[in-house]
MMTF fields as JSON, N, C-alpha, C and O atoms, coordinates in Angstrom:
{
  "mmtfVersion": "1.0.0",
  "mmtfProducer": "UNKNOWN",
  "numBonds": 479,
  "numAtoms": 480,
  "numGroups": 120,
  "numChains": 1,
  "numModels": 1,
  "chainsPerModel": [1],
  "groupsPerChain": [120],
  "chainIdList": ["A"],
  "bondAtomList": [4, 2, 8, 6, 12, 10, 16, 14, 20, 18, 24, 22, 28, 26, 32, 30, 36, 34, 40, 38, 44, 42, 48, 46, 52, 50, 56, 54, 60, 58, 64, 62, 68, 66, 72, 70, 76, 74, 80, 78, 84, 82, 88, 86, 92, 90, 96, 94, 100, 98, 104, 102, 108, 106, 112, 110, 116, 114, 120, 118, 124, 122, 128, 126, 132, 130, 136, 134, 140, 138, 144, 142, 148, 146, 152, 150, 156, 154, 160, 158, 164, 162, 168, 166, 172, 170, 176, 174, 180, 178, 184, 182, 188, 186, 192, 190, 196, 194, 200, 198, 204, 202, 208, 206, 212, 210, 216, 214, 220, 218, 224, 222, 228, 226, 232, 230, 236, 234, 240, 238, 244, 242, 248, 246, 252, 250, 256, 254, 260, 258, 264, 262, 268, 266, 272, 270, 276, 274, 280, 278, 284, 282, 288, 286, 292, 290, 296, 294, 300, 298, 304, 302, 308, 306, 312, 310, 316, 314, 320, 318, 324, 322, 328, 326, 332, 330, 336, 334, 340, 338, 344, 342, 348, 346, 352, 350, 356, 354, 360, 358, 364, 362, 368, 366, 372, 370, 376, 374, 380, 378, 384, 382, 388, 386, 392, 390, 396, 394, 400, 398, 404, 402, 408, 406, 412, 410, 416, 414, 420, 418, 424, 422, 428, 426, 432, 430, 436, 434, 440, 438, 444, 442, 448, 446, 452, 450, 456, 454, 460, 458, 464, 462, 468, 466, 472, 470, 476, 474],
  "bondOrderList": [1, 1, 1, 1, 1, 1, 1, 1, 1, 1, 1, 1, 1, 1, 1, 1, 1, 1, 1, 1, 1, 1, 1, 1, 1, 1, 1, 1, 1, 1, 1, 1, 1, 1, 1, 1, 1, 1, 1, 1, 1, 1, 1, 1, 1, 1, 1, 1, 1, 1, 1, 1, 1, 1, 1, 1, 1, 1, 1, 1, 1, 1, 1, 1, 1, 1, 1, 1, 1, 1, 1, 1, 1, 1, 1, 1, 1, 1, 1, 1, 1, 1, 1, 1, 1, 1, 1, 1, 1, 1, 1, 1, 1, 1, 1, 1, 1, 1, 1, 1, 1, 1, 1, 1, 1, 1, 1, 1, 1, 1, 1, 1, 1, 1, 1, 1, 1, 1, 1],
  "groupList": [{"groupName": "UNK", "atomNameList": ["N", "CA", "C", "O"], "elementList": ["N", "C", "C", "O"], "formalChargeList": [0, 0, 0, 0], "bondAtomList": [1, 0, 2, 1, 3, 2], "bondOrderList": [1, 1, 2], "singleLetterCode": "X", "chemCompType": "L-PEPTIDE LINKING"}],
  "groupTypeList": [0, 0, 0, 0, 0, 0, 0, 0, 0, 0, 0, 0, 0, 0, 0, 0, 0, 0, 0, 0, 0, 0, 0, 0, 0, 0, 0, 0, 0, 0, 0, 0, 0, 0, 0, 0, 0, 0, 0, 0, 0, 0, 0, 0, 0, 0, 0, 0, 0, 0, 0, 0, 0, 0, 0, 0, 0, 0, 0, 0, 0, 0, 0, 0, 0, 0, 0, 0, 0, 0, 0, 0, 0, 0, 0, 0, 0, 0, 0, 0, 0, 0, 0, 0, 0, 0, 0, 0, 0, 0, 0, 0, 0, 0, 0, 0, 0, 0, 0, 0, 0, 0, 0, 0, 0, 0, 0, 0, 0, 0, 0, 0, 0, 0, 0, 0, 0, 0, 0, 0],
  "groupIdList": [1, 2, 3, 4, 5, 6, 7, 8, 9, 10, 11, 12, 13, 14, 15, 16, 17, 18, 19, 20, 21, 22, 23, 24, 25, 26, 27, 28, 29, 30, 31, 32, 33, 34, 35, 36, 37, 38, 39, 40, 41, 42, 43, 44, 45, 46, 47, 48, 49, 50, 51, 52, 53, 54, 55, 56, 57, 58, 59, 60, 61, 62, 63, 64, 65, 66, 67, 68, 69, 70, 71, 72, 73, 74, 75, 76, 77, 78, 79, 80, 81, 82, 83, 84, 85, 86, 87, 88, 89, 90, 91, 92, 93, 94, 95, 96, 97, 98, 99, 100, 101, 102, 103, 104, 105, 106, 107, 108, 109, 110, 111, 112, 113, 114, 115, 116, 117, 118, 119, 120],
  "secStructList": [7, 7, 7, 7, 1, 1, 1, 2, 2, 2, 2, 2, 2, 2, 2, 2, 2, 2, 2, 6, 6, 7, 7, 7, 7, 1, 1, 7, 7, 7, 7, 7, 7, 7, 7, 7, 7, 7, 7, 7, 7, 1, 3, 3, 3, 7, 1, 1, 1, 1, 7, 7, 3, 3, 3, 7, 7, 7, 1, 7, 7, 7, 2, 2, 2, 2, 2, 2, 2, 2, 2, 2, 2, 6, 6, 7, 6, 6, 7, 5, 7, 5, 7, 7, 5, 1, 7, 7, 7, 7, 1, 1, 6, 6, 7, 1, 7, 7, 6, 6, 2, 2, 2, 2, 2, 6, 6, 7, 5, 7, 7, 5, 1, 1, 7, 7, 1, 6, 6, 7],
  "xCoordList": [132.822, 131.915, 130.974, 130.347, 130.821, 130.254, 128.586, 128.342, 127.451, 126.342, 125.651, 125.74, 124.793, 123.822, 122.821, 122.497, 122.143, 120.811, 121.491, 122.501, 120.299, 120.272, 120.51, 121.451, 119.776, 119.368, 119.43, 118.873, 119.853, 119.741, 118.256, 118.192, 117.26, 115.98, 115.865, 115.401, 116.134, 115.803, 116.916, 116.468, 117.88, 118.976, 117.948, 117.719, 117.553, 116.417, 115.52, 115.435, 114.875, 113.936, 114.485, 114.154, 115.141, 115.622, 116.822, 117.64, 116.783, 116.909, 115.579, 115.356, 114.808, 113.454, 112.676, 111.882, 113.106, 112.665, 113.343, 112.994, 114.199, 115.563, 115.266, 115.619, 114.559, 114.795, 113.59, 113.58, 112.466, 111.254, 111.287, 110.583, 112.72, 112.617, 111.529, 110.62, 112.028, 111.226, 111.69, 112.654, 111.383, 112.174, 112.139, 111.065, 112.958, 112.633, 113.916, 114.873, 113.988, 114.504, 114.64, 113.653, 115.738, 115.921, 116.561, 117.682, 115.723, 116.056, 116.396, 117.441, 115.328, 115.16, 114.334, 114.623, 113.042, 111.766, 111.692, 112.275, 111.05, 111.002, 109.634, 109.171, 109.294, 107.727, 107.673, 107.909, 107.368, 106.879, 105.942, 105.034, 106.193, 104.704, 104.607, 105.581, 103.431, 103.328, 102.665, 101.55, 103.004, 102.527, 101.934, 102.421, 100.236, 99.513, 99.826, 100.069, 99.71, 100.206, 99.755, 100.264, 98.887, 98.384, 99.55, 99.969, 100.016, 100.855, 99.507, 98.414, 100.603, 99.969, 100.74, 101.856, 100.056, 101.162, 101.62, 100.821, 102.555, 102.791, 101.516, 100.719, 101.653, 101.492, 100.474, 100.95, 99.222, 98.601, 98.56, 97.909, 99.008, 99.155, 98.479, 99.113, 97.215, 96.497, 97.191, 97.084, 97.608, 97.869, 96.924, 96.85, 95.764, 94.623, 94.005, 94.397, 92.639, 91.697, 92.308, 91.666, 93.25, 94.126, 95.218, 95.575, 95.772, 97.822, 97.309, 96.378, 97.789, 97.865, 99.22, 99.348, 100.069, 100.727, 101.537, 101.175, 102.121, 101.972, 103.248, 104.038, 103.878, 105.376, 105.094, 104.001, 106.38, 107.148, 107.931, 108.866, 108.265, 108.952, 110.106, 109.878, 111.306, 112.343, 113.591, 114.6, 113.829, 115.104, 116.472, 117.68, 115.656, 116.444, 115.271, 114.07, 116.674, 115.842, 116.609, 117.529, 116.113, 116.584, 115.923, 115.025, 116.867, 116.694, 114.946, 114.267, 114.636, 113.136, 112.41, 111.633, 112.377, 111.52, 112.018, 111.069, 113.089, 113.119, 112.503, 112.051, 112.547, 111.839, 110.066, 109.396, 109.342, 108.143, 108.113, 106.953, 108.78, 108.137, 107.935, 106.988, 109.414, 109.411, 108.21, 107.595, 107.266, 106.391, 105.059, 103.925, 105.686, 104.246, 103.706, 102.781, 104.97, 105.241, 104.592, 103.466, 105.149, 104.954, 103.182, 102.726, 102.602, 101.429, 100.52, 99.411, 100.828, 100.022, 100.778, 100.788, 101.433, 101.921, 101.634, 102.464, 99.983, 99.513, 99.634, 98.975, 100.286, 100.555, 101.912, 102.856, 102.041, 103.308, 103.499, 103.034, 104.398, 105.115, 106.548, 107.181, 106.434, 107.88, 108.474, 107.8, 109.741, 110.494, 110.815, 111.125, 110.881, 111.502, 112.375, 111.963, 113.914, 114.345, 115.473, 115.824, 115.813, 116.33, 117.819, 118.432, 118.227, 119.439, 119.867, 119.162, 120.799, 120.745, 122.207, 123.38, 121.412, 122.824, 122.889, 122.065, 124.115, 124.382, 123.467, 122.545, 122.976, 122.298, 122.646, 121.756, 123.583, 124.431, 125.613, 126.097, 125.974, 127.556, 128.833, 129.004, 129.486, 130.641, 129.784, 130.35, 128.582, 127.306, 128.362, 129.117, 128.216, 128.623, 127.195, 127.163, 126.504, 124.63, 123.989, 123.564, 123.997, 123.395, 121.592, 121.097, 120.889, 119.36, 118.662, 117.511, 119.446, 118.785, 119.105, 118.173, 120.204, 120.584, 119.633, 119.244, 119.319, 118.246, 117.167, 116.2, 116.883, 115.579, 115.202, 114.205, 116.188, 116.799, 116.318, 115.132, 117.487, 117.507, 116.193, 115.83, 114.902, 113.793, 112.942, 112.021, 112.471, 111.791, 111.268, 110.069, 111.806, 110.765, 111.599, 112.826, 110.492, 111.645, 111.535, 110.776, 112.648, 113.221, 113.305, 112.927, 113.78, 114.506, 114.88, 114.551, 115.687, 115.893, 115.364, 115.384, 114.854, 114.32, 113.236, 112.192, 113.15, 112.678, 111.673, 112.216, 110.23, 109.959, 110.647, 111.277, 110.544, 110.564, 109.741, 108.689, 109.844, 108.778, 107.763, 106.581, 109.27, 107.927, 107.419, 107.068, 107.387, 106.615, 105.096, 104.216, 104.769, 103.867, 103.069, 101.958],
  "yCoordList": [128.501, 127.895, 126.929, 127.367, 125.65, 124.744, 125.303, 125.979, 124.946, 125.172, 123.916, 122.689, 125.048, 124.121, 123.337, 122.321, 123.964, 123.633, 122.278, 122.171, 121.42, 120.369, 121.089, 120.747, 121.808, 122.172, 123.896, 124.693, 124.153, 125.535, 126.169, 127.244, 125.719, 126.03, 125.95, 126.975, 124.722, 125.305, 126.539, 127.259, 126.887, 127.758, 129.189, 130.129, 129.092, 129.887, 130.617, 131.837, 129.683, 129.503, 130.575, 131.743, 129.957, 130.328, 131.906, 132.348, 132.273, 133.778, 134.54, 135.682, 133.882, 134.657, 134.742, 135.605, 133.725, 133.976, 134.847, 135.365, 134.897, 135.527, 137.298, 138.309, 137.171, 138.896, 139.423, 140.563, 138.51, 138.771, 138.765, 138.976, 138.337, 138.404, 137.464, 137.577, 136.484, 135.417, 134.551, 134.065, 133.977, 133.233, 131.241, 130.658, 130.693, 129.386, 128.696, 129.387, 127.052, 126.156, 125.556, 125.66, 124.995, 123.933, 122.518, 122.415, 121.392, 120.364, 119.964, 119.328, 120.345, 120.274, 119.47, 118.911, 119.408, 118.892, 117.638, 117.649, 116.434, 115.258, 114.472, 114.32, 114.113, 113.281, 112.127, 112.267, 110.874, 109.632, 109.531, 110.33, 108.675, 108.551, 106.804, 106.134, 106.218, 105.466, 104.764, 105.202, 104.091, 103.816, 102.902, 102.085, 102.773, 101.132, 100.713, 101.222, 99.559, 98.032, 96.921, 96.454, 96.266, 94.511, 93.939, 94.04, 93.052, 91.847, 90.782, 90.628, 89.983, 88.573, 87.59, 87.456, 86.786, 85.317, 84.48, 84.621, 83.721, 82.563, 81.528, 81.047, 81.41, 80.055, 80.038, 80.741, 79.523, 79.675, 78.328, 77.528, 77.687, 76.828, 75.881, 75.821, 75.159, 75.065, 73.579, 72.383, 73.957, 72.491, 71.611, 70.502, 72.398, 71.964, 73.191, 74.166, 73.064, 73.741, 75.091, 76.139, 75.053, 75.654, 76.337, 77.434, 75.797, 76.288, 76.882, 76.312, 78.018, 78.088, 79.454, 80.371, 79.157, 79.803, 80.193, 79.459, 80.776, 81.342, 81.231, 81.428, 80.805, 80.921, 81.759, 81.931, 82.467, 83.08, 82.934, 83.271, 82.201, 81.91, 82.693, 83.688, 82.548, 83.267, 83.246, 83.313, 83.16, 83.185, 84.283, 84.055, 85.675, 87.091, 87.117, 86.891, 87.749, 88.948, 89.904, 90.057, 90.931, 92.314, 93.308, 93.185, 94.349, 95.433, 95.731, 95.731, 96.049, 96.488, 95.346, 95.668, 94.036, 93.047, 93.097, 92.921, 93.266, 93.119, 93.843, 93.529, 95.208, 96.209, 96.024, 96.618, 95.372, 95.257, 93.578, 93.172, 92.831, 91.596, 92.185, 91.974, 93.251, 94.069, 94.472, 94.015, 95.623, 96.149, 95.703, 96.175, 94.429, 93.305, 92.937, 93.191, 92.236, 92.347, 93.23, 93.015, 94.091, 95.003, 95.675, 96.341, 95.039, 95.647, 94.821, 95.213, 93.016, 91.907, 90.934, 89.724, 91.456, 90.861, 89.479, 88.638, 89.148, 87.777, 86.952, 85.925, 87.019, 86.229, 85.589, 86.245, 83.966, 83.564, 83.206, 82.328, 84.292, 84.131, 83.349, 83.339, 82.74, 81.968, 81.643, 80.854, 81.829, 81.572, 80.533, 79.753, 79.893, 79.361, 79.632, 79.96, 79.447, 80.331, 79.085, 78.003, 79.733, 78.604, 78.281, 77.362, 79.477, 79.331, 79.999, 81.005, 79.923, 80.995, 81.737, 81.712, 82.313, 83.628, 84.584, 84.843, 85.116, 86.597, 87.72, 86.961, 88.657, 89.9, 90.503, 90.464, 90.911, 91.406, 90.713, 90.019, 91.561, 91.102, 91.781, 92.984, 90.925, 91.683, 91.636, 92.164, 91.049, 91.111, 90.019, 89.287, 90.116, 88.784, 88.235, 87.015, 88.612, 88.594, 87.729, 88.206, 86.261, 85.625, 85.859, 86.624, 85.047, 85.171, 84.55, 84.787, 83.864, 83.113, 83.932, 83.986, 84.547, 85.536, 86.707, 87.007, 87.291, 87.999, 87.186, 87.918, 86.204, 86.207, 85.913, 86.257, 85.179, 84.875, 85.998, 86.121, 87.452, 88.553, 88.823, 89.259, 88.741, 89.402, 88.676, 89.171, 87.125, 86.297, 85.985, 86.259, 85.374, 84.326, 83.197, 83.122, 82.103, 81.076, 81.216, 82.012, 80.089, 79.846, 78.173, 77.134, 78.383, 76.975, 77.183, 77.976, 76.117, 75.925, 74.843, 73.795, 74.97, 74.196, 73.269, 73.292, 72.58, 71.653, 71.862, 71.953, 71.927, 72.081, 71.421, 70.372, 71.916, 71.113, 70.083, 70.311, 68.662, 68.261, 68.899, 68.812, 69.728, 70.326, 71.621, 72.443, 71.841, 72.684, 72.271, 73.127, 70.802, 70.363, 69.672, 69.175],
  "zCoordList": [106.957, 107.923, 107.194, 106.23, 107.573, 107.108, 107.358, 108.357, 106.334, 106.483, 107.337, 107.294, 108.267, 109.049, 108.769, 109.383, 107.511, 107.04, 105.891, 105.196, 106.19, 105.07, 103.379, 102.664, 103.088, 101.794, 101.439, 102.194, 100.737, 100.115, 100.217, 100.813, 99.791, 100.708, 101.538, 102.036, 102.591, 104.145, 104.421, 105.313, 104.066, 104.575, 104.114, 104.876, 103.037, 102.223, 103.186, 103.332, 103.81, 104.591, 105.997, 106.203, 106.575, 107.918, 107.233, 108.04, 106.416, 106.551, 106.223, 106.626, 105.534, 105.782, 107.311, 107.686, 107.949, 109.414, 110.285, 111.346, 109.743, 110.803, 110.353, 110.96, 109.184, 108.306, 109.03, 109.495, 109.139, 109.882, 111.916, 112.903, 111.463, 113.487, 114.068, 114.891, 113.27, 114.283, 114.855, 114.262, 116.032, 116.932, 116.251, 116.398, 115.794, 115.355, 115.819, 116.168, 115.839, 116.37, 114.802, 114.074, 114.341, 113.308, 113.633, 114.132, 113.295, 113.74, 114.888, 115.025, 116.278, 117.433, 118.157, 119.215, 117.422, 118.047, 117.325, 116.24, 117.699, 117.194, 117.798, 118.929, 116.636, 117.227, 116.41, 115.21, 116.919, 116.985, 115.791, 115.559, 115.203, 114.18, 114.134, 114.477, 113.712, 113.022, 111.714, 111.431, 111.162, 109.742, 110.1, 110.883, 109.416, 109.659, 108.289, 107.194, 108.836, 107.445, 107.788, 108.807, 107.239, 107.369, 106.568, 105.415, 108.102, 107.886, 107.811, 108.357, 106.444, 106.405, 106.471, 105.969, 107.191, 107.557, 106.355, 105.429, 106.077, 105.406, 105.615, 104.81, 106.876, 107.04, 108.185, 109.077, 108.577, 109.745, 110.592, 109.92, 111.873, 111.783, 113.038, 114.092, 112.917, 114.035, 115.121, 114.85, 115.865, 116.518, 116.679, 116.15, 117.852, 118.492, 118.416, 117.775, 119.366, 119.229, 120.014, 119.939, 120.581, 121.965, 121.348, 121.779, 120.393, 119.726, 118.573, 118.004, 118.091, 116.885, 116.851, 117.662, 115.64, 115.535, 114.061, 113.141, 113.847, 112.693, 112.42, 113.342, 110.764, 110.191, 109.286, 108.748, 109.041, 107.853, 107.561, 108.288, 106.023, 105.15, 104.929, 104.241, 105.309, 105.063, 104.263, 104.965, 102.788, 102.078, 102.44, 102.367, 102.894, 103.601, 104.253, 104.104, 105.622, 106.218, 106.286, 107.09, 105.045, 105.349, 106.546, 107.379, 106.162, 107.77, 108.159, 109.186, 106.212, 106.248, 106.712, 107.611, 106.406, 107.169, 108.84, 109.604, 109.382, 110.659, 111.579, 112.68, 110.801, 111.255, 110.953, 111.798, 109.996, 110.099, 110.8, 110.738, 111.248, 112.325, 113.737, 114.495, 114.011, 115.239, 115.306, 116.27, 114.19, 114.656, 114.332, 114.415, 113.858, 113.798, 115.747, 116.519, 115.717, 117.615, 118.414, 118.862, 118.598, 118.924, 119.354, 120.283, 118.073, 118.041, 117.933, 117.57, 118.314, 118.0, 119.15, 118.923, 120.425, 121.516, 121.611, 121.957, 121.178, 121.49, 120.564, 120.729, 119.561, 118.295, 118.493, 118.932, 118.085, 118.19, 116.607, 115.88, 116.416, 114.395, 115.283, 116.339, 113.881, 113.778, 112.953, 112.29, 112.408, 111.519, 111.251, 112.152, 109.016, 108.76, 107.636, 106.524, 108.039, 106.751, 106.077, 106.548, 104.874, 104.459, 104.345, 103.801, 105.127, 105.578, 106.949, 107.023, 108.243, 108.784, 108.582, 108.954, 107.846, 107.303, 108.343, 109.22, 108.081, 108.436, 108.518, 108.217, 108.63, 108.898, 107.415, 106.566, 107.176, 106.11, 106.507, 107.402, 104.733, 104.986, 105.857, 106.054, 106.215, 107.214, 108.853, 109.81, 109.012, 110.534, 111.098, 110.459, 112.207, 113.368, 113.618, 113.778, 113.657, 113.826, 112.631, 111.579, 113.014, 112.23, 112.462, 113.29, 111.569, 111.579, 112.963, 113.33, 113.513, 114.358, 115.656, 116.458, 115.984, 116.874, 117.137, 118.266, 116.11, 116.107, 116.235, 116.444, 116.218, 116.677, 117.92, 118.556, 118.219, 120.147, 120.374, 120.681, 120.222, 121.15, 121.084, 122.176, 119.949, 119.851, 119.903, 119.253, 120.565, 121.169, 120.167, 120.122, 119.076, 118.101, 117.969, 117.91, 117.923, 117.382, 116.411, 115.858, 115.691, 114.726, 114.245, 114.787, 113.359, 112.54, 110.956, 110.074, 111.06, 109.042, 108.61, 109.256, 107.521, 106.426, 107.168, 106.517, 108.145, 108.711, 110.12, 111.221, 109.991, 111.409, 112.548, 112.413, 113.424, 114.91, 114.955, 114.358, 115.605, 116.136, 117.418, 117.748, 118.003, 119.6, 119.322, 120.169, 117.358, 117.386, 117.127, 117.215, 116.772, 116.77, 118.012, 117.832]
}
């Protein structure tokens, strides 16, 4: 029979509960957390007294940066970040999911190497 428990201590563990007759759940319950982190911009970028919006410089975007712009987002709704990267690659390798795809699906613009003019 294959073991349930992650680790030889937790298995450890859960016969000391079981010897004591106690009622427990393993790997059942799940709770939400979050980590605070100050993001800082590349780039701050004032149009007028009215626009301002913000780039980040992009050579990669790995999983871990996608996951902290998401929860830059997420938690700064009123901020418009925008990407400039210097290529638009793949996600990884073997992805159908280039850089710019993701940012479509997750509402930022984008570009390579070159601003927009109608971002000015």
């Amino acid at each position: 029979m294959k073991n349930k428990y992650r680790s030889n201590l937790e298995q450890k563990i859960a016969g000391l509960l079981k010897k004591k007759k106690l009622y427990f759940k393993y790997e059942e319950d799940k709770f939400g957390y979050i980590l605070e982190r100050n993001y800082i911009t590349d780039f701050t970028v004032y149009v007028d007294k009215c626009r301002t919006f913000f780039i980040e410089v992009k050579g990669r975007l790995t999983q871990t940066d996608r996951a902290k712009y998401l929860a830059v987002k997420k938690c700064n709704p009123e901020i418009d970040l925008r990407f400039v990267f210097g290529y638009n690659n793949y996600l990884y390798k073997g992805s159908k999911t280039r850089y710019s795809d993701w940012c479509d699906k997750n509402g930022f613009k984008w570009c390579v190497l070159a601003i927009p003019e109608e971002w000015l």
